[in-house]
C-alpha positions as CSV (number, residue, x, y, z in Angstrom):
1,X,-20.0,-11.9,-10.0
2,X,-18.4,-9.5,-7.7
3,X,-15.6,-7.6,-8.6
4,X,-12.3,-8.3,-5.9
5,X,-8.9,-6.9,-5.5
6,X,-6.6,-8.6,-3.1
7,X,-5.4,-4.9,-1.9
8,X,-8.4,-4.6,-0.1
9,X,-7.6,-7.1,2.0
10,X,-6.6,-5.8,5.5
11,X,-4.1,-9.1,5.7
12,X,-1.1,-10.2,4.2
13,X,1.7,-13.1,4.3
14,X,5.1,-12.1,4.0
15,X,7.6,-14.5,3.0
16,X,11.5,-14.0,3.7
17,X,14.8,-16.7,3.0
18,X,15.2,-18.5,6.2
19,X,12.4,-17.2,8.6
20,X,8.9,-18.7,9.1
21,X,5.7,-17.2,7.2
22,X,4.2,-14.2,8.9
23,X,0.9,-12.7,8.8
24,X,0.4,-8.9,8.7
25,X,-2.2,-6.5,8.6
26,X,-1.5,-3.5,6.3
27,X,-0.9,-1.1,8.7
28,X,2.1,-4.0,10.3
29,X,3.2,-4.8,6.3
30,X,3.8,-0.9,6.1
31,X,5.7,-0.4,8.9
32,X,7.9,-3.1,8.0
33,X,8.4,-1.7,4.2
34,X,9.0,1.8,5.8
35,X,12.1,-0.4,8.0
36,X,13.4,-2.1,5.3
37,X,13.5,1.0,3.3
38,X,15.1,2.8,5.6
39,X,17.6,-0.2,5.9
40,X,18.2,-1.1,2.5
41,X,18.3,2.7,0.8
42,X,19.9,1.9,-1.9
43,X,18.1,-1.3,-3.2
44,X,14.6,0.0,-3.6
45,X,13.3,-0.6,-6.5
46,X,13.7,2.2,-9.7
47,X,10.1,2.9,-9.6
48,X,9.9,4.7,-6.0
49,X,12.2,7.6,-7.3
50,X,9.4,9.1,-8.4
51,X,8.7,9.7,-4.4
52,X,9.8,11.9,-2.1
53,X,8.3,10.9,1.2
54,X,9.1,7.5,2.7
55,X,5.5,7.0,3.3
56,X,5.0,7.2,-0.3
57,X,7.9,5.0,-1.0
58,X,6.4,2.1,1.4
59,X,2.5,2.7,0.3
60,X,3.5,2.2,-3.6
61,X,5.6,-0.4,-3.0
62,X,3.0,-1.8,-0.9
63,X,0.6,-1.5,-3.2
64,X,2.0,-1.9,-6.7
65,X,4.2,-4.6,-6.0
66,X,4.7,-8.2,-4.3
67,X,8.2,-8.6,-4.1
68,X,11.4,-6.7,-3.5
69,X,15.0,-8.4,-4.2
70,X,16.7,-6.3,-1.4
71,X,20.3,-8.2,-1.9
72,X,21.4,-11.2,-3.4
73,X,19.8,-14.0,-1.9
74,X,17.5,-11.9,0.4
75,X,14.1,-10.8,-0.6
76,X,10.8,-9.7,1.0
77,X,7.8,-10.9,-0.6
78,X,4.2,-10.4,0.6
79,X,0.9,-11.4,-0.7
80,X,-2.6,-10.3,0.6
81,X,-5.1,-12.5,1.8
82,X,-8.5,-12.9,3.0
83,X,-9.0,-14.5,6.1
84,X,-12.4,-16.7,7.1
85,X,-14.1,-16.1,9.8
């Protein structure tokens, strides 16, 4: 059995309230956390304190989670997948 981590999948699907599905790659996914950060300051999650460097702050949260409650009844969520050729 091969051993398989959905963060090295290159794609992702990012789920928001009231907008259709998208598909991202994780260079798109990044820039869009790196937006919203910059956006939405104040709502990141406690864990990115830690960081710095925006960068940083979009690559961990990238990375580390799947979901970010930015305000009451708006999230971001994002999920990788693997696409079949």
């Amino acid at each position: 059995m091969s051993s398989y981590s959905l963060h090295q999948d290159d794609y992702y699907v990012v789920l928001q309230p009231e907008l259709p599905e998208e598909i991202l790659t994780k260079e798109e996914l990044l820039e869009k956390l790196l937006v919203l950060l910059q956006t939405f300051p104040d709502s990141s999650p406690h864990e990115l304190e830690k960081f710095n460097d925006l960068t940083e702050k979009a690559l961990f949260l990238r990375d580390n989670f799947c979901q970010w409650n930015i305000e009451p009844g708006q999230y971001f969520q994002w999920y990788a997948i693997r696409l079949e050729n």
